[in-house]
N, C-alpha and C positions, 0 to 999 in steps of 0.2 A: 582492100583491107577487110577484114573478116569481122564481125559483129561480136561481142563478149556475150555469148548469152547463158542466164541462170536459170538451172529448171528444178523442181521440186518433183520429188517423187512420194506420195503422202502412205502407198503403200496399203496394206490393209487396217489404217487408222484413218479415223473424222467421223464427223458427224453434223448434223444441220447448226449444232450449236458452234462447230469450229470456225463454222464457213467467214465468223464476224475475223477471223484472221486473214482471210483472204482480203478481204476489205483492207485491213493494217497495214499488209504488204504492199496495195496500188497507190497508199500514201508515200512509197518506199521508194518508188522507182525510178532512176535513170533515164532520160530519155535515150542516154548514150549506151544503155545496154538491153539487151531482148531479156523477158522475163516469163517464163512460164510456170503451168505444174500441172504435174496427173496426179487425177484424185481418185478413189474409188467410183467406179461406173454411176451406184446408185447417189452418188455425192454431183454428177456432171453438170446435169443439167440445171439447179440453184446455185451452183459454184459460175458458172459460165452467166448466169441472169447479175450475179453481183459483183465478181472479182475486176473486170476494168479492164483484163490482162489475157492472154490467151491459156487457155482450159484445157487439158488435154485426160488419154487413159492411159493406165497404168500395164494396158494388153488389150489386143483385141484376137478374134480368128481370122483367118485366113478366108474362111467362107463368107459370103453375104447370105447368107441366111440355109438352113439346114437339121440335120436332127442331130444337134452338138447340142447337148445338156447342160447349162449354165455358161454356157460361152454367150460372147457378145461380139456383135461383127461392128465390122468400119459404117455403115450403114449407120445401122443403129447410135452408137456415141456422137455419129456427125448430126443424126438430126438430136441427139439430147444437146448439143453445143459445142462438143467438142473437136477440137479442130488441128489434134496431132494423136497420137497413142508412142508412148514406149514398144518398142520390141526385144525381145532376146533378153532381158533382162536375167541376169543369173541366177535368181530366187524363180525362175522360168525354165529356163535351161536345166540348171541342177535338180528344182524339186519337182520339177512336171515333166523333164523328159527330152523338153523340145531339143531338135536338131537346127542345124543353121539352115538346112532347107526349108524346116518350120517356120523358121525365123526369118529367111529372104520371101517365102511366101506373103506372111503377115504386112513386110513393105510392100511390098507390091500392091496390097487389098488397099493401104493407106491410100499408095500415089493414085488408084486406080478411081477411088474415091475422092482426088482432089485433096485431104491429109496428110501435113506434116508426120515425120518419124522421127524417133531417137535411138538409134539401132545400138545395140550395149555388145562389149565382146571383153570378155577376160576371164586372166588366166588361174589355179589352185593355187595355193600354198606351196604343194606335193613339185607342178610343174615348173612354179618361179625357183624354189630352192635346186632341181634338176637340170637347170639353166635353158628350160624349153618355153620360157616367158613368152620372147617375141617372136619366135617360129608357132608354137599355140595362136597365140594372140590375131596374128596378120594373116595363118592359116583359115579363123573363123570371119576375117574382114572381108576375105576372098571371097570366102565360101557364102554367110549371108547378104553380100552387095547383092539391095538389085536391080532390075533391069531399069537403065535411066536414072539411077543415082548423081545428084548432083544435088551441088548447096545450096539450092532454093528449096527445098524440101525435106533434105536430108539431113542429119547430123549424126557423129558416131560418138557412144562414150564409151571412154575405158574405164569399166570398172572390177580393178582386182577383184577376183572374191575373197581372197583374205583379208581384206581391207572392209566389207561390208557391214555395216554395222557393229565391228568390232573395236573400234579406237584405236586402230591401226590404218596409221595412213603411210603410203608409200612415199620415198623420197623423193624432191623435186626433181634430183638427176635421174629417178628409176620412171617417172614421171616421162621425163624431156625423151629419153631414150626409146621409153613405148610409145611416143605422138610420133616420135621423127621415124620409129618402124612402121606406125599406120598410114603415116601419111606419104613415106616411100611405096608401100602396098596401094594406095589409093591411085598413087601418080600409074605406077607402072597398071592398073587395069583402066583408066579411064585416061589417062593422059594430063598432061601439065598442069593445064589450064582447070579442068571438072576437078581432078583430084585433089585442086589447090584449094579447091573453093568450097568444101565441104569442110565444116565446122567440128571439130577433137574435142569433147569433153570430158573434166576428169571426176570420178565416182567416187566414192569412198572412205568415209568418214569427212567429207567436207565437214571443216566449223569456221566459225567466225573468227578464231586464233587462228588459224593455219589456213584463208582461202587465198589470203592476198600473196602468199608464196608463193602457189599452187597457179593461180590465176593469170598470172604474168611470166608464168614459166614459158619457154621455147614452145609454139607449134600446141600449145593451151589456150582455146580458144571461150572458152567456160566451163561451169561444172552443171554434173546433175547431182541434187541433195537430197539426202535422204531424210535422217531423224531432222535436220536442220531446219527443213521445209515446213514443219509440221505450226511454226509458232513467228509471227511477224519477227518478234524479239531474238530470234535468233537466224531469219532469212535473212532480215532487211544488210546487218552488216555486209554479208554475205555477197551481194547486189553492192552494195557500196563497195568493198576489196575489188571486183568486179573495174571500175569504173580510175581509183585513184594509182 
Protein backbone atom coordinates (compact mmCIF):
# COMPACT_ATOMS: atom_id res chain seq x y z
CA UNK A 1 0.00 0.00 0.00
CA UNK A 2 1.42 3.25 -1.15
CA UNK A 3 1.62 6.20 1.43
CA UNK A 4 -0.87 9.58 0.49
CA UNK A 5 1.64 12.03 0.54
CA UNK A 6 1.04 16.06 0.35
CA UNK A 7 3.75 18.38 -0.79
CA UNK A 8 3.74 22.08 -1.19
CA UNK A 9 5.42 23.96 -3.70
CA UNK A 10 5.95 27.70 -2.24
CA UNK A 11 7.48 28.65 -5.47
CA UNK A 12 9.05 32.12 -5.87
CA UNK A 13 6.89 33.43 -2.51
CA UNK A 14 7.86 33.48 1.42
CA UNK A 15 9.62 35.13 3.49
CA UNK A 16 11.09 34.69 7.29
CA UNK A 17 7.89 36.04 8.42
CA UNK A 18 5.90 33.13 6.53
CA UNK A 19 7.77 30.55 7.92
CA UNK A 20 5.35 30.91 11.34
CA UNK A 21 3.11 28.92 8.69
CA UNK A 22 5.15 26.21 8.45
CA UNK A 23 4.69 25.81 12.13
CA UNK A 24 0.65 25.87 11.53
CA UNK A 25 0.82 23.08 9.09
CA UNK A 26 3.05 20.55 11.71
CA UNK A 27 -0.03 21.26 13.99
CA UNK A 28 -1.96 19.71 10.86
CA UNK A 29 -0.61 16.66 10.21
CA UNK A 30 -1.72 12.98 9.77
CA UNK A 31 0.38 10.62 10.92
CA UNK A 32 -1.38 8.48 8.13
CA UNK A 33 -0.12 10.74 5.59
CA UNK A 34 3.66 12.04 4.32
CA UNK A 35 3.80 15.73 4.25
CA UNK A 36 6.20 17.89 2.67
CA UNK A 37 7.27 21.36 0.90
CA UNK A 38 9.95 23.20 -1.25
CA UNK A 39 10.38 26.55 -0.35
CA UNK A 40 12.73 28.95 -1.88
CA UNK A 41 16.50 27.92 -1.40
CA UNK A 42 17.22 31.21 0.72
CA UNK A 43 13.97 30.17 2.95
CA UNK A 44 15.56 26.23 3.52
CA UNK A 45 17.61 26.26 5.96
CA UNK A 46 15.08 28.24 8.91
CA UNK A 47 12.20 26.42 7.34
CA UNK A 48 13.91 23.05 7.98
CA UNK A 49 15.19 24.45 11.90
CA UNK A 50 11.30 24.97 12.51
CA UNK A 51 8.70 23.13 10.30
CA UNK A 52 8.76 19.41 12.29
CA UNK A 53 8.17 18.10 8.73
CA UNK A 54 10.45 17.30 5.75
CA UNK A 55 11.98 20.57 3.89
CA UNK A 56 12.69 20.29 0.43
CA UNK A 57 13.86 22.73 -3.01
CA UNK A 58 11.85 23.99 -5.43
CA UNK A 59 15.18 22.96 -8.20
CA UNK A 60 18.45 22.29 -7.91
CA UNK A 61 21.59 21.64 -10.83
CA UNK A 62 22.74 18.83 -12.01
CA UNK A 63 26.33 19.91 -11.03
CA UNK A 64 27.83 19.68 -7.39
CA UNK A 65 29.42 22.53 -7.76
CA UNK A 66 30.74 24.59 -10.88
CA UNK A 67 30.62 28.04 -12.73
CA UNK A 68 26.67 28.00 -13.02
CA UNK A 69 25.66 31.49 -11.98
CA UNK A 70 22.96 31.42 -9.42
CA UNK A 71 22.25 27.85 -9.53
CA UNK A 72 22.23 25.70 -6.43
CA UNK A 73 23.46 22.13 -6.30
CA UNK A 74 22.09 19.01 -4.18
CA UNK A 75 25.08 19.50 -2.06
CA UNK A 76 24.35 22.72 -1.17
CA UNK A 77 20.35 22.53 0.01
CA UNK A 78 21.19 19.10 1.75
CA UNK A 79 23.59 20.77 4.09
CA UNK A 80 21.11 24.06 4.45
CA UNK A 81 18.52 21.00 5.49
CA UNK A 82 16.93 20.10 2.86
CA UNK A 83 16.18 16.65 2.19
CA UNK A 84 14.35 16.29 -1.43
CA UNK A 85 14.24 19.17 -4.37
CA UNK A 86 11.47 19.24 -7.06
CA UNK A 87 12.67 18.48 -10.69
CA UNK A 88 11.30 19.23 -14.16
CA UNK A 89 8.84 21.29 -12.89
CA UNK A 90 7.03 23.20 -15.90
CA UNK A 91 7.49 26.70 -14.79
CA UNK A 92 11.41 24.82 -15.54
CA UNK A 93 10.72 23.16 -18.50
CA UNK A 94 8.70 25.70 -20.31
CA UNK A 95 10.42 29.11 -18.93
CA UNK A 96 14.12 27.84 -18.53
CA UNK A 97 14.44 25.49 -21.23
CA UNK A 98 15.27 22.48 -19.56
CA UNK A 99 14.99 19.13 -21.39
CA UNK A 100 14.02 15.77 -19.85
CA UNK A 101 17.76 14.90 -20.05
CA UNK A 102 18.15 18.20 -17.82
CA UNK A 103 15.67 16.97 -15.75
CA UNK A 104 16.84 12.90 -15.42
CA UNK A 105 20.24 14.58 -14.74
CA UNK A 106 19.07 16.74 -11.71
CA UNK A 107 17.39 13.07 -10.18
CA UNK A 108 20.23 11.43 -10.35
CA UNK A 109 22.48 14.51 -8.39
CA UNK A 110 19.42 13.96 -5.79
CA UNK A 111 19.74 10.12 -5.37
CA UNK A 112 23.54 10.53 -5.85
CA UNK A 113 23.39 12.84 -2.81
CA UNK A 114 21.15 10.48 -0.76
CA UNK A 115 17.74 13.19 -1.67
CA UNK A 116 14.55 12.55 -2.19
CA UNK A 117 12.85 13.95 -5.82
CA UNK A 118 9.53 14.92 -7.12
CA UNK A 119 9.97 14.48 -10.80
CA UNK A 120 6.83 16.65 -12.65
CA UNK A 121 5.83 15.78 -16.43
CA UNK A 122 3.03 17.27 -18.34
CA UNK A 123 1.36 18.10 -21.02
CA UNK A 124 0.05 21.97 -23.09
CA UNK A 125 -3.19 22.98 -23.49
CA UNK A 126 -2.20 22.95 -27.59
CA UNK A 127 -1.27 18.98 -26.93
CA UNK A 128 -4.24 17.77 -24.53
CA UNK A 129 -6.95 19.40 -27.01
CA UNK A 130 -4.79 17.42 -30.11
CA UNK A 131 -5.35 14.29 -28.26
CA UNK A 132 -1.34 13.86 -27.64
CA UNK A 133 -2.02 14.01 -23.76
CA UNK A 134 -0.72 10.54 -22.73
CA UNK A 135 1.68 9.80 -25.53
CA UNK A 136 3.53 13.62 -24.49
CA UNK A 137 3.13 12.77 -21.02
CA UNK A 138 4.52 8.97 -20.64
CA UNK A 139 7.05 9.97 -23.54
CA UNK A 140 8.74 12.65 -20.88
CA UNK A 141 8.18 9.69 -17.99
CA UNK A 142 10.48 7.64 -20.21
CA UNK A 143 12.62 9.95 -21.19
CA UNK A 144 13.34 11.82 -17.46
CA UNK A 145 13.26 8.32 -15.33
CA UNK A 146 16.42 7.86 -13.74
CA UNK A 147 18.91 5.60 -13.27
CA UNK A 148 17.55 3.39 -9.97
CA UNK A 149 14.11 5.03 -9.79
CA UNK A 150 12.22 3.43 -7.38
CA UNK A 151 9.49 4.50 -4.49
CA UNK A 152 11.83 4.99 -1.82
CA UNK A 153 12.91 8.03 -3.18
CA UNK A 154 11.17 8.87 -6.00
CA UNK A 155 7.80 10.21 -6.76
CA UNK A 156 6.26 11.36 -10.06
CA UNK A 157 3.72 14.38 -10.51
CA UNK A 158 1.47 15.10 -13.12
CA UNK A 159 1.12 18.40 -13.51
CA UNK A 160 -1.01 19.73 -16.52
CA UNK A 161 0.18 22.98 -17.49
CA UNK A 162 -2.84 24.23 -18.30
CA UNK A 163 -4.16 23.59 -15.06
CA UNK A 164 -1.27 25.58 -13.32
CA UNK A 165 -2.16 28.13 -11.41
CA UNK A 166 -5.00 28.95 -13.57
CA UNK A 167 -8.23 27.66 -11.73
CA UNK A 168 -8.48 24.92 -14.05
CA UNK A 169 -8.39 21.67 -12.73
CA UNK A 170 -8.54 18.65 -14.67
CA UNK A 171 -11.24 15.96 -14.33
CA UNK A 172 -11.03 13.18 -11.99
CA UNK A 173 -11.40 10.62 -15.08
CA UNK A 174 -8.75 12.84 -17.23
CA UNK A 175 -6.89 12.43 -13.93
CA UNK A 176 -7.31 8.42 -13.52
CA UNK A 177 -6.55 7.93 -17.21
CA UNK A 178 -3.06 10.07 -17.02
CA UNK A 179 -1.87 7.99 -13.58
CA UNK A 180 -3.05 4.66 -15.19
CA UNK A 181 -0.86 5.88 -18.52
CA UNK A 182 2.19 6.66 -16.13
CA UNK A 183 2.05 4.08 -14.27
CA UNK A 184 1.64 1.50 -17.19
CA UNK A 185 4.99 3.48 -18.66
CA UNK A 186 6.58 2.94 -15.02
CA UNK A 187 5.55 -0.82 -15.10
CA UNK A 188 6.87 -1.61 -18.59
CA UNK A 189 10.54 0.30 -17.95
CA UNK A 190 11.19 -0.89 -14.30
CA UNK A 191 8.87 -3.95 -13.93
CA UNK A 192 5.88 -4.84 -11.74
CA UNK A 193 7.04 -4.74 -8.73
CA UNK A 194 9.54 -1.00 -8.80
CA UNK A 195 7.04 0.56 -11.12
CA UNK A 196 4.22 -0.24 -8.69
CA UNK A 197 5.90 1.29 -5.91
CA UNK A 198 6.62 4.69 -7.07
CA UNK A 199 4.14 7.16 -5.87
CA UNK A 200 1.55 9.49 -8.81
CA UNK A 201 0.84 12.76 -7.76
CA UNK A 202 -1.56 15.06 -9.02
CA UNK A 203 -0.73 19.14 -9.70
CA UNK A 204 -2.79 21.64 -10.48
CA UNK A 205 -4.92 23.91 -9.03
CA UNK A 206 -5.22 21.62 -6.05
CA UNK A 207 -7.70 23.30 -3.27
CA UNK A 208 -9.28 22.35 -0.27
CA UNK A 209 -12.91 22.09 -2.45
CA UNK A 210 -11.74 19.75 -5.09
CA UNK A 211 -8.72 17.62 -3.17
CA UNK A 212 -10.81 14.97 -1.64
CA UNK A 213 -11.90 14.07 -5.40
CA UNK A 214 -8.72 14.27 -6.62
CA UNK A 215 -7.05 12.27 -3.79
CA UNK A 216 -8.86 9.20 -3.86
CA UNK A 217 -8.97 8.93 -7.35
CA UNK A 218 -7.60 5.51 -9.15
CA UNK A 219 -3.52 5.08 -9.08
CA UNK A 220 -3.70 8.96 -7.11
CA UNK A 221 -1.36 8.64 -4.71
CA UNK A 222 -1.25 12.53 -3.36
CA UNK A 223 -0.84 15.95 -4.58
CA UNK A 224 1.90 18.54 -5.02
CA UNK A 225 0.26 22.20 -4.09
CA UNK A 226 0.97 25.01 -5.37
CA UNK A 227 -0.79 28.54 -4.25
CA UNK A 228 -2.53 26.23 -1.64
CA UNK A 229 0.73 25.43 0.22
CA UNK A 230 1.45 28.94 0.76
CA UNK A 231 -1.04 29.37 4.07
CA UNK A 232 -1.75 26.55 7.05
CA UNK A 233 -5.45 27.74 6.34
CA UNK A 234 -5.67 26.55 3.22
CA UNK A 235 -2.91 23.24 3.21
CA UNK A 236 -4.15 21.85 6.35
CA UNK A 237 -7.68 20.62 4.74
CA UNK A 238 -5.86 19.71 1.97
CA UNK A 239 -3.65 16.92 4.20
CA UNK A 240 -6.97 16.14 5.79
CA UNK A 241 -9.02 15.20 2.07
CA UNK A 242 -5.54 13.33 2.02
CA UNK A 243 -6.43 10.98 4.91
CA UNK A 244 -10.60 10.77 5.16
Amino acid sequence: MRRKFVAGNWKMNGNQAALAELEAVATSIDPRVDVAIAVPATLIHPAAQCAGFPIGAEDVHAADSGAHTGCVSVPMIKEAGAVFSIVGHSERRQGQGETDADVKAKAEACRRHGLDAILCVGETLEQREAGEAEKVVTAQVRASLPEGAAGDWLAIAYEPIWAIGTGKVATVADVEAMHAAIRGALVEVLGAEQGGAIRLLYGGSVTAENAAGLLHAAEVDGALVGGASLTAAKFAPIIAAAVG
